[in-house]
C-alpha positions as CSV (number, residue, x, y, z in Angstrom):
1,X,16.7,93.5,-32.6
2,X,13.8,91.8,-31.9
3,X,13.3,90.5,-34.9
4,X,17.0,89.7,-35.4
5,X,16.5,87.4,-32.1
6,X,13.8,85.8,-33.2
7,X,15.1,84.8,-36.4
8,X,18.2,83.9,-34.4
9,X,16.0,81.1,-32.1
10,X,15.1,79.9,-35.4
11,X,18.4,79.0,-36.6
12,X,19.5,77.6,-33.1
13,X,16.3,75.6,-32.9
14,X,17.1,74.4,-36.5
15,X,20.4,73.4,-35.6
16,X,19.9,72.0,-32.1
17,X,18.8,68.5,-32.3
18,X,17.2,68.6,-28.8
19,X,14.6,71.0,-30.0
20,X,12.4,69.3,-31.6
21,X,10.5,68.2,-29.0
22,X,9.8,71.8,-28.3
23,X,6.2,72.0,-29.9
24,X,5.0,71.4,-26.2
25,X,1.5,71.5,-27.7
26,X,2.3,68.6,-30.1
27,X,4.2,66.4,-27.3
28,X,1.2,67.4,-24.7
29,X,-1.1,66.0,-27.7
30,X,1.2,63.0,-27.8
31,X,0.8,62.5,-24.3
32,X,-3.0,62.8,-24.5
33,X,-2.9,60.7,-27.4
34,X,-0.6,58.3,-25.9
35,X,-2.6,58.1,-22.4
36,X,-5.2,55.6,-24.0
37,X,-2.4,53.2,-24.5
38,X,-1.5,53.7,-20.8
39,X,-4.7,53.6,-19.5
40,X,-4.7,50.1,-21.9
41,X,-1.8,49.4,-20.5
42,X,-2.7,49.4,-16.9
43,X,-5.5,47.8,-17.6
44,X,-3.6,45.0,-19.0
45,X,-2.1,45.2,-15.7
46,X,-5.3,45.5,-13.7
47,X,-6.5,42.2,-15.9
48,X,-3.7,39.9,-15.2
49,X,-3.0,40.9,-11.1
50,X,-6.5,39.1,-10.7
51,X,-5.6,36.0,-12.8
52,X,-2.6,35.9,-10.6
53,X,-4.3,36.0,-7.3
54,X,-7.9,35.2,-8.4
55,X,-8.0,32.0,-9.6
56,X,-4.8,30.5,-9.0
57,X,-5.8,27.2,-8.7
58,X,-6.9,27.3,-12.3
59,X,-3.5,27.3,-13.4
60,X,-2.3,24.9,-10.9
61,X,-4.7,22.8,-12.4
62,X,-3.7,23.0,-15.8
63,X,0.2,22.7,-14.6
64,X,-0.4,19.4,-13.1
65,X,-2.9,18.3,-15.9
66,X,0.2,19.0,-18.2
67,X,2.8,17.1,-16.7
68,X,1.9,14.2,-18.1
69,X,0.2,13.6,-21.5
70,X,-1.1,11.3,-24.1
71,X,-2.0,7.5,-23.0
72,X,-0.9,5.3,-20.3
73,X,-2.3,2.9,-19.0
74,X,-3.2,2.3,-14.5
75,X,-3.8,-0.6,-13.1
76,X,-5.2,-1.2,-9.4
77,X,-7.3,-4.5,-7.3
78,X,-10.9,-3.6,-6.2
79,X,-13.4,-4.4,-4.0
80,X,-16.1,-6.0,-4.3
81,X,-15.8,-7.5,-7.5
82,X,-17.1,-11.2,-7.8
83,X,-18.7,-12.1,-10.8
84,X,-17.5,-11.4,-14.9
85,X,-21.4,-10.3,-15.0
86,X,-20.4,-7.0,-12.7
87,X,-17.4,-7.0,-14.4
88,X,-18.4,-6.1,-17.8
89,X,-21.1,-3.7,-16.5
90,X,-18.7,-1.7,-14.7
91,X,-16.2,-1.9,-17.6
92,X,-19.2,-0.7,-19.7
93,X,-19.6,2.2,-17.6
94,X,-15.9,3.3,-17.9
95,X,-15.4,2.9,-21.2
96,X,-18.4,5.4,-21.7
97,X,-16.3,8.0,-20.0
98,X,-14.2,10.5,-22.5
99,X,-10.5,9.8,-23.1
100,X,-10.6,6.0,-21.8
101,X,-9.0,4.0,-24.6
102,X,-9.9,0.3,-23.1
103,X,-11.2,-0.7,-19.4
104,X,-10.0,-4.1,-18.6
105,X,-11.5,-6.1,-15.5
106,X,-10.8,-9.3,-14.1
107,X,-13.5,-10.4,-11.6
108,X,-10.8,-13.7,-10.7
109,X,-7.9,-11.4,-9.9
110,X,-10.4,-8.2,-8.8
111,X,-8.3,-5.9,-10.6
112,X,-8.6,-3.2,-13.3
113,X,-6.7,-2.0,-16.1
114,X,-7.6,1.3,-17.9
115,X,-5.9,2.5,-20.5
116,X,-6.6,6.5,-20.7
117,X,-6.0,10.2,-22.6
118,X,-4.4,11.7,-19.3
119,X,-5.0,15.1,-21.4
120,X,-8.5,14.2,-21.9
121,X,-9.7,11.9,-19.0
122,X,-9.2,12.1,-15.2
123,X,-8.2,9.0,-13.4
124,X,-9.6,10.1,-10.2
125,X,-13.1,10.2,-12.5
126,X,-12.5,6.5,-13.9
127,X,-12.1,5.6,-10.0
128,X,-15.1,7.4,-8.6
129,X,-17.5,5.7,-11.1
130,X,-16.2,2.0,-9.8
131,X,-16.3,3.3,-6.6
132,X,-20.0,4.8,-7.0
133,X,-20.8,1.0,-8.3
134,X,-19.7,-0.6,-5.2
135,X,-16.2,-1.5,-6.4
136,X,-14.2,0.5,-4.1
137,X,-10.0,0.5,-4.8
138,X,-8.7,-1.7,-2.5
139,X,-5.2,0.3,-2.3
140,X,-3.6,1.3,1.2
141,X,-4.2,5.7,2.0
142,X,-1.2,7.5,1.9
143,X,-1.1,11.0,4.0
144,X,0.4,13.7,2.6
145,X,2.6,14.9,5.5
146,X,4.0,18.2,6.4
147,X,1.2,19.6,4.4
148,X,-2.2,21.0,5.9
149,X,-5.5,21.6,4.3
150,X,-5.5,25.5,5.5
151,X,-2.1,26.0,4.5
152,X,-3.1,24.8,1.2
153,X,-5.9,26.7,1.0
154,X,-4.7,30.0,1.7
155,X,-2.0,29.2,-0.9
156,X,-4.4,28.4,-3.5
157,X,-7.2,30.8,-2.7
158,X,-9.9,28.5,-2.8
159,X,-12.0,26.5,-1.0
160,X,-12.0,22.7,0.6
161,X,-14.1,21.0,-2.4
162,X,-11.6,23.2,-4.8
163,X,-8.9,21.7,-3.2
164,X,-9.7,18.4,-3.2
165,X,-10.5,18.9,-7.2
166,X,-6.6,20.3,-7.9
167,X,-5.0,17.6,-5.9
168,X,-7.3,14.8,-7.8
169,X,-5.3,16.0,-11.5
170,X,-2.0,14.7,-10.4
171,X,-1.3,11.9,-12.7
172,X,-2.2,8.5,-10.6
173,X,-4.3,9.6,-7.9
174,X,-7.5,8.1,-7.1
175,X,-9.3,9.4,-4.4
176,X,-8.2,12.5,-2.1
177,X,-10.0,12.7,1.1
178,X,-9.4,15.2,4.8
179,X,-9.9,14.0,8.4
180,X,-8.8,16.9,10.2
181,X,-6.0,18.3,9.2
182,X,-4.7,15.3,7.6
183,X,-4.4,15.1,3.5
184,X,-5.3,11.6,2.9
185,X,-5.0,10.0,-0.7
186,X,-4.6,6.5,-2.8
187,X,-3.1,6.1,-5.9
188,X,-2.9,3.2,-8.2
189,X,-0.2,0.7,-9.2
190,X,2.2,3.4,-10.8
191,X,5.7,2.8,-12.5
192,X,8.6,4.2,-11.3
193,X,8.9,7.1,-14.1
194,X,4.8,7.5,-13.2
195,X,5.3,7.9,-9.9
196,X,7.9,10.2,-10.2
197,X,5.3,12.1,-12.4
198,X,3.3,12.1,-9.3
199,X,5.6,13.5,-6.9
200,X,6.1,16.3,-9.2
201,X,2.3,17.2,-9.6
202,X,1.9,17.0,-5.7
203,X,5.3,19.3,-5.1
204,X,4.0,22.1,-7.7
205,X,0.5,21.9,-6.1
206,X,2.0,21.9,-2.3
207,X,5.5,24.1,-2.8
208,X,7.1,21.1,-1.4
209,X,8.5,17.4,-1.7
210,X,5.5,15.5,-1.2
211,X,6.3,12.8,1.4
212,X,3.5,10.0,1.9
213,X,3.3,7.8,4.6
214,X,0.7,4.7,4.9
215,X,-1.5,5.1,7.6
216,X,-5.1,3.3,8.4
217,X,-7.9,6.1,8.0
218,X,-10.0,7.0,11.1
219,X,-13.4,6.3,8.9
220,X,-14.6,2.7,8.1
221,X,-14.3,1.4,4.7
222,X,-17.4,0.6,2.4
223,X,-17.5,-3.4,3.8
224,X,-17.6,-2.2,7.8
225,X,-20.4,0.2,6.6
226,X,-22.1,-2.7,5.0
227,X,-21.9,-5.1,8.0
228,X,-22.8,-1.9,10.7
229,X,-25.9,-0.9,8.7
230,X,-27.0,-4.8,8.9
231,X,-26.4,-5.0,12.8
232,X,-28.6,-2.2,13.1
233,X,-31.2,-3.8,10.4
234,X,-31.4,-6.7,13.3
235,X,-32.9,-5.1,16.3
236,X,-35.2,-2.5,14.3
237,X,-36.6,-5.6,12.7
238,X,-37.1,-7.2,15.8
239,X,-38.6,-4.0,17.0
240,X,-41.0,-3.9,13.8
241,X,-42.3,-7.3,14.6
242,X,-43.0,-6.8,18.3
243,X,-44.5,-3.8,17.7
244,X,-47.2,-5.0,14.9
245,X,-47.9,-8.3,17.2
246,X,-48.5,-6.0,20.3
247,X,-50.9,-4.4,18.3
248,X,-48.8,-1.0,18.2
249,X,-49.9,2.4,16.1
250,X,-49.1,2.0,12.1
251,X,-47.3,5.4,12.6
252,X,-45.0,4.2,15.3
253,X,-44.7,1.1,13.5
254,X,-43.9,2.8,10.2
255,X,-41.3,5.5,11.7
256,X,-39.3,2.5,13.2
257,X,-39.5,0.2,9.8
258,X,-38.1,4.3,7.5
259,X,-35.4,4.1,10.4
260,X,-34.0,0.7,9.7
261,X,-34.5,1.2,6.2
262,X,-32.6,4.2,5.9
263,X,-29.8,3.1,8.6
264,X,-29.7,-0.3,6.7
265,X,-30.0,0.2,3.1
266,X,-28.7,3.6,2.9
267,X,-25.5,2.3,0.9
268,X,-27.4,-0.1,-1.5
269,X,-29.6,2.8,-2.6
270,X,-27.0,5.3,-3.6
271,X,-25.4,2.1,-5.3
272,X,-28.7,1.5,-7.2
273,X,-28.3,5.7,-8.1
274,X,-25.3,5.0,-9.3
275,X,-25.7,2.4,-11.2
276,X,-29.1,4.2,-13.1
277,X,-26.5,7.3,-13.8
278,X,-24.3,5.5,-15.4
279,X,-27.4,3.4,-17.3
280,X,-26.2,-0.1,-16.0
281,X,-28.8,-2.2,-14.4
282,X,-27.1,-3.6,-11.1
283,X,-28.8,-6.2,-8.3
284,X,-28.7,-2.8,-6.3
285,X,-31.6,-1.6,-8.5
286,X,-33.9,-4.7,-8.0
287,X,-33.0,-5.0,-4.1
288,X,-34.4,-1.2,-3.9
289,X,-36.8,-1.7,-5.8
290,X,-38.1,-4.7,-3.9
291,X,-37.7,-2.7,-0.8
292,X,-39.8,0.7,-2.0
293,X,-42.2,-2.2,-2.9
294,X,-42.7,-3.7,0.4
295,X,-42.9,-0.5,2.1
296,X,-45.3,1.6,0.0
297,X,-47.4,-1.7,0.8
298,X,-46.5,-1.2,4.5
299,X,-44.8,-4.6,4.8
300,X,-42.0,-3.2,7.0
301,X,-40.8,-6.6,7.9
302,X,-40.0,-8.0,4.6
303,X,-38.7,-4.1,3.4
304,X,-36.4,-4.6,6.7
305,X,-35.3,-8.4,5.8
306,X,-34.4,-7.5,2.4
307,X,-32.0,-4.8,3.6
308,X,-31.3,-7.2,6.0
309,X,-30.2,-10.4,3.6
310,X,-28.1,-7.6,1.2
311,X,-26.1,-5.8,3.7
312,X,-25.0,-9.6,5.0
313,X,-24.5,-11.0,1.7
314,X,-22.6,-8.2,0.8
315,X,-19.8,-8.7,3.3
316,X,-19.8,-12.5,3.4
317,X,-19.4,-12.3,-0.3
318,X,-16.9,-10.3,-0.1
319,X,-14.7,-12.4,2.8
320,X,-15.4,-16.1,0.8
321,X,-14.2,-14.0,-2.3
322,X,-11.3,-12.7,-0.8
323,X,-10.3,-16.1,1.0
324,X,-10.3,-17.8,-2.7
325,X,-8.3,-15.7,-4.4
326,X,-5.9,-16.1,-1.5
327,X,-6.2,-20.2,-1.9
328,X,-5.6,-19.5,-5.3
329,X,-2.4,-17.2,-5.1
330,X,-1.6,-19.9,-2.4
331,X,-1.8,-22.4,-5.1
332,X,0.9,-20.7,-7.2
333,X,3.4,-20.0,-3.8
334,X,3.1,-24.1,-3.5
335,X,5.8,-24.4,-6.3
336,X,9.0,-24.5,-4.9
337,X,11.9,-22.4,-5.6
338,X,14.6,-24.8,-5.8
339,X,14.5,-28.3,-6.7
340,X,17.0,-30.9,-5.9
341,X,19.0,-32.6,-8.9
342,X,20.7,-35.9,-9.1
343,X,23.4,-36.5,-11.7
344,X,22.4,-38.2,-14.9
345,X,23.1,-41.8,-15.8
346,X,26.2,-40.8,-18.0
347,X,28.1,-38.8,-14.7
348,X,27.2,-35.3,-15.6
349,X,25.6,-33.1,-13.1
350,X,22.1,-31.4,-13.8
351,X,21.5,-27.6,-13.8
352,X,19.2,-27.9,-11.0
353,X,18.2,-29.8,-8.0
354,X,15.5,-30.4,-5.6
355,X,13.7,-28.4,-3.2
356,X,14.2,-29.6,0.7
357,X,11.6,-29.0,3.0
358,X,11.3,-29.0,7.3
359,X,10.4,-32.8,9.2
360,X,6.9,-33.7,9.5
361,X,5.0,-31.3,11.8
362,X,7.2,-27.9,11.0
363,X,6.0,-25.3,8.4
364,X,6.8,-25.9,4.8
365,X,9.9,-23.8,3.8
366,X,12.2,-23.0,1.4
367,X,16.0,-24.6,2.1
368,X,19.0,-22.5,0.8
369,X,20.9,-24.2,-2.0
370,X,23.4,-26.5,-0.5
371,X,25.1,-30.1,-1.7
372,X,23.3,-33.0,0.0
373,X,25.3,-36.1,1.1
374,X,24.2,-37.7,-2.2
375,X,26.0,-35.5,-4.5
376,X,22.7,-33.7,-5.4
377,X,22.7,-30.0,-5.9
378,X,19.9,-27.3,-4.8
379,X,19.4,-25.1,-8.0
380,X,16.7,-22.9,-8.7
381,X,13.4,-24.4,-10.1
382,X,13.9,-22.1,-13.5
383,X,17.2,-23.9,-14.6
384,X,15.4,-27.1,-14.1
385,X,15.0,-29.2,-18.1
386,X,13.2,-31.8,-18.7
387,X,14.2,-35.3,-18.3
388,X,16.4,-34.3,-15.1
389,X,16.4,-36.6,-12.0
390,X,15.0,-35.1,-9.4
391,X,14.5,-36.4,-5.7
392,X,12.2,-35.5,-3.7
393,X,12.4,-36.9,0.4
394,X,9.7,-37.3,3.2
395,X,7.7,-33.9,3.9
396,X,9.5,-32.2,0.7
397,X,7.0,-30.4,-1.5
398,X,7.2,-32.0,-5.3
399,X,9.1,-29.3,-7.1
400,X,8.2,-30.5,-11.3
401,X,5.8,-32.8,-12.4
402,X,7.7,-35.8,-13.6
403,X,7.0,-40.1,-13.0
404,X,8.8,-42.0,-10.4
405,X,11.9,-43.8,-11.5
406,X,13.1,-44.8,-8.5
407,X,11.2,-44.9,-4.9
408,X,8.2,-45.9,-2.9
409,X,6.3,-43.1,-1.2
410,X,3.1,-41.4,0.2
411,X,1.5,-38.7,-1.7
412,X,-1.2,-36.0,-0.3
413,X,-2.6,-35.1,-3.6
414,X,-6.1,-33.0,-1.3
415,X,-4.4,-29.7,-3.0
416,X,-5.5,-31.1,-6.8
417,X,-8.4,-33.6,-5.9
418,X,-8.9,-32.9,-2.2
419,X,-8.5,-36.6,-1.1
420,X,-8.3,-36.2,2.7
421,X,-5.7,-39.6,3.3
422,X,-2.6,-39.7,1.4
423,X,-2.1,-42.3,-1.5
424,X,0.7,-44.4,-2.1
425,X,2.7,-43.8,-5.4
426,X,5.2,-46.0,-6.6
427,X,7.6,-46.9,-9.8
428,X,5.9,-45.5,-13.1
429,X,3.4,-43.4,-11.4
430,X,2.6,-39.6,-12.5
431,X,2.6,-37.2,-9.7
432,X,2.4,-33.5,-10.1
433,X,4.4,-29.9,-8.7
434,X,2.7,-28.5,-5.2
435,X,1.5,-31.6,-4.0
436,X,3.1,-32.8,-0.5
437,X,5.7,-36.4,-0.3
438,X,4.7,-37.3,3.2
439,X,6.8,-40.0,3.0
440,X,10.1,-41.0,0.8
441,X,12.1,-40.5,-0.7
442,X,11.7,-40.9,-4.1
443,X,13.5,-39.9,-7.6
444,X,11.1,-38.4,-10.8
445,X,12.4,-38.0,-14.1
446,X,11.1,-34.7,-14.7
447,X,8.5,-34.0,-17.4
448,X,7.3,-30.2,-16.8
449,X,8.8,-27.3,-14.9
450,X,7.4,-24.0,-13.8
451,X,4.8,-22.7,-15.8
452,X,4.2,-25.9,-17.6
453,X,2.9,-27.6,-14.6
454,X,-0.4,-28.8,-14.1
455,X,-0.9,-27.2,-10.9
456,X,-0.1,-23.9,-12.9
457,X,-2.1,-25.1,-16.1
458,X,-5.4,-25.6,-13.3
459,X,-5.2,-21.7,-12.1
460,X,-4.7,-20.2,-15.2
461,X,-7.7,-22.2,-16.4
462,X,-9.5,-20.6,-13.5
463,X,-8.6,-17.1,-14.5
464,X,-10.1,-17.9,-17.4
465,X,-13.3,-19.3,-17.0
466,X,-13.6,-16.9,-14.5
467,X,-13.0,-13.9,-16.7
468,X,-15.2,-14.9,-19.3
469,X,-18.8,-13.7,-19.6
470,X,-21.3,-16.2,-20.3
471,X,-23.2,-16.0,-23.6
472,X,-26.4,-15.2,-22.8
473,X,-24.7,-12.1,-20.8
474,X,-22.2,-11.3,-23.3
C-alpha cells in the first residue's frame, strides 16, 4: 500500500502543475541564491535614499544649470569704468575664463557685453571677476520675497555659502547676497524669453514663483566705501603728523599710520589681489606698491597720503564720469520728437512738421502734434525728408539740421561750440538739430534728420574715440 501511495504522489505530482515548486530544498537554494540580488537590491536602495536627501542641492544645481544651454549673450553698465586702457584689461581677464565666446566693453557707455557657453561658463563668475577689478555692476538689487534663507536651507540641506552657490546658476544672475533674512540679488539686462528662463530657475530652486521687488540694500556700495575709508585716511594722517612733530614713540606712531592704512586702503589692496590673480597689471598694483614702500621705510605720512589721494580720486572719478555720460545721453534727448512742417512751394503738405517748445524761461518740452495757425503740421521727427520746410519759432529747439530760407533769428549754439551769448543767424546760414532759437521765427529747408545730424554724428564720434585703445596700449 505504501508503495502503491507513493507511486500514486508521483503521478499526482506529475500531473499537478503547482507541484513543481515542491523541491523545497531547490526553492530554499533559490531563495539563498536569490538573496544576493536582494541584498543588491536594497543596496541599490540604500545608495540612492542618500542621493535623494544627501546632496540635493547637487541636482538642483544641475537642473537650473540645464535650463538653459548653448550661447547667449548678457549685457549690463558697470562701475567704475573710465578709460579703454581698464577696458581691455578687464576684457582680457574675462575672455580668459572657460566658455566666454567674446567680452565686449565700452569705457564711453560703461557697459559690458559677454557672449558665453551657459553649459560651460557661469555668469555670476564673468561678474565676480569685473567686480574683484573694481568694476562693480551698476544694476538695481532685487529681493527675492516670500522666500527665507532658512527655509531654503532646510529644503536644500546645505549650508549658507552652498546656497548662495545654487541660486548663482540661474541663467542671468550676477551677484546673490543675505542681509538678514532677506534674499538679495541683481541680474543683467535679460530678454523677455531670458528672463522668463530665470523665473523658472529661481521657482525650481525655491518651490515657488519667484517674485522680486527693487529695494535699496542696507550695506554701502563699493564708491561709499571708497569715500568712508578716505574720511578716515584724513584725521589718522593728521594724527601721524602731530604725533612725529611732538616727538611721539615710533611704535605709537607706527600703530596709528597700519590703522589708517588698513581702514583706508583696505579696498585698493584686494583690488591690486585681484588684479595679480587674474595676471593684469592695474594702477591698484602700483598705488600698493608705493604704499608697502613708504611704510617698510616708516614714512607713514606719505603711505597715509597715497591712500589718501586714491580713495578720493576714486570717487571723484567716478562722479565727473558719471555726470558726462549723462551730458552726453543729454546730448542725444536734445533732438526733438516732432518737428513742424510747412507746405511746399507747389501746395502739397509735408509728412512732418516742427517741434514747438514753452516761452522763454519755462522748461524745454515736447508739444503734442497739433495744426498751427499757419497751416503747419506737428509730425514726428522720423517722417521728416529732406528738403522739407521746416519752422522753427522763439525758444523752439531746432529739430533737423537744414539752412535758413526764410527768417532772422538768435541762435545759442554753447551745446556744439559752448559760445556763452547767442549769435545771430540769418538767410543762407547753416544751423544744426539740438541747438536752442532764442529768438524767431525762422523757416530751414531741411538737409539732415535724425541720425544724420551733426549733433548725432559728434557723440557717435565720441563713442568711438572713446572706445578705442591707443596704440601703444593696444
Amino acid at each position: 500500500m505504501s508503495v502503491a501511495g507513493d507511486d500514486s504522489e508521483p503521478w499526482l505530482y506529475l500531473d499537478d502543475p503547482e507541484p513543481d515548486p515542491v523541491p523545497e530544498p531547490a526553492v530554499e537554494d533559490d531563495t539563498v541564491a536569490d538573496v544576493p540580488p536582494d541584498e543588491e537590491e536594497g543596496a541599490d536602495v540604500t545608495t540612492e535614499a542618500p542621493d535623494v536627501a544627501g546632496p540635493p542641492e547637487t541636482k538642483a544645481d544641475v537642473a537650473a544649470e540645464l535650463v538653459v544651454d548653448g550661447v547667449h549673450s548678457f549685457g549690463w553698465p558697470l562701475k567704475g569704468m573710465d578709460c579703454p586702457d581698464c577696458a581691455m584689461k578687464a576684457a582680457r581677464a574675462v575672455n580668459r575664463q572657460a566658455g566666454v565666446v567674446q567680452c565686449q566693453i565700452s569705457p564711453s557707455d560703461g557697459w559690458v557685453k559677454v557672449e558665453l557657453d551657459l553649459g560651460a561658463a557661469n555668469l555670476s563668475r564673468t561678474s565676480g571677476i569685473l567686480a574683484s577689478l573694481g568694476h562693480n555692476p551698476d544694476v538695481p538689487w532685487y529681493q527675492l520675497k516670500g522666500v527665507s534663507q532658512i527655509g531654503l536651507q532646510d529644503r536644500h540641506g546645505v549650508e549658507r555659502g552652498a546656497l548662495k552657490r545654487l541660486l548663482l546658476t540661474a541663467p542671468g544672475v550676477l551677484h546673490m547676497r543675505f542681509e538678514g533674512e532677506r534674499l538679495l540679488l541683481q541680474h543683467a539686462e535679460l530678454s523677455t524669453e531670458m528672463h522668463a528662463e530665470m523665473e523658472q530657475a529661481l521657482e525650481r530652486m525655491t518651490g515657488r514663483s519667484p517674485i522680486l521687488v527693487e529695494i535699496q540694500p542696507d550695506r554701502l556700495e563699493s564708491d561709499q566705501l571708497r569715500l568712508l575709508g578716505a574720511a578716515i585716511t584724513v584725521p589718522l594722517l593728521l594724527l601721524v603728523l602731530f604725533l612725529q612733530f611732538s616727538g611721539a614713540p615710533a611704535l605709537l606712531v607706527t600703530t596709528v599710520g597700519v590703522l589708517g592704512v588698513v581702514l583706508g586702503g583696505w579696498r585698493m589692496f584686494l583690488e591690486a589681489v585681484a588684479s595679480l590673480r587674474n595676471m593684469v597689471l592695474g594702477f591698484q598694483v602700483l598705488t600698493s606698491l608705493a604704499v608697502i614702500g613708504a611704510a617698510v621705510l616708516g614714512h607713514w605720512p606719505e603711505a597715509l597720503t597715497v591712500v589718501l589721494l586714491e580713495a578720493l580720486s576714486g570717487h571723484l572719478e567716478s562722479s565727473a564720469l558719471v555726470q558726462a555720460r549723462r551730458a552726453m545721453q543729454g546730448g542725444l534727448d536734445r533732438l526733438p520728437r516732432l518737428a513742424r512742417v510747412l507746405p511746399s512751394p507747389k501746395g502739397r503738405k509735408s509728412s512732418i512738421t516742427s517741434i514747438s517748445s514753452p516761452p522763454p524761461g519755462k522748461s524745454l518740452s515736447m508739444a503734442a502734434p497739433a495744426a498751427t495757425a499757419h497751416g503747419s503740421d506737428e509730425v514726428p521727427i522720423e517722417l521728416v525728408q529732406v528738403g522739407d520746410l521746416v519752422e522753427v519759432r522763439s525758444g523752439e529747439l531746432v529739430p533737423v539740421d537744414g539752412e535758413i530760407v526764410e527768417g532772422v533769428g538768435s541762435l545759442d549754439r554753447a551745446p556744439l561750440t559752448g559760445e556763452s551769448v547767442p549769435v545771430r543767424v540769418t538767410l543762407g546760414d547753416e544751423i544744426e538739430a539740438g541747438l536752442v532759437l532764442r529768438r524767431g521765427p525762422i523757416v530751414l529747408r531741411t538737409s539732415a534728420v535724425g541720425d544724420q545730424t551733426r549733433l548725432s554724428g559728434l557723440i557717435d564720434k565720441v563713442h568711438t574715440f572713446r572706445d578705442t585703445t591707443p596704440r601703444l596700449q593696444g
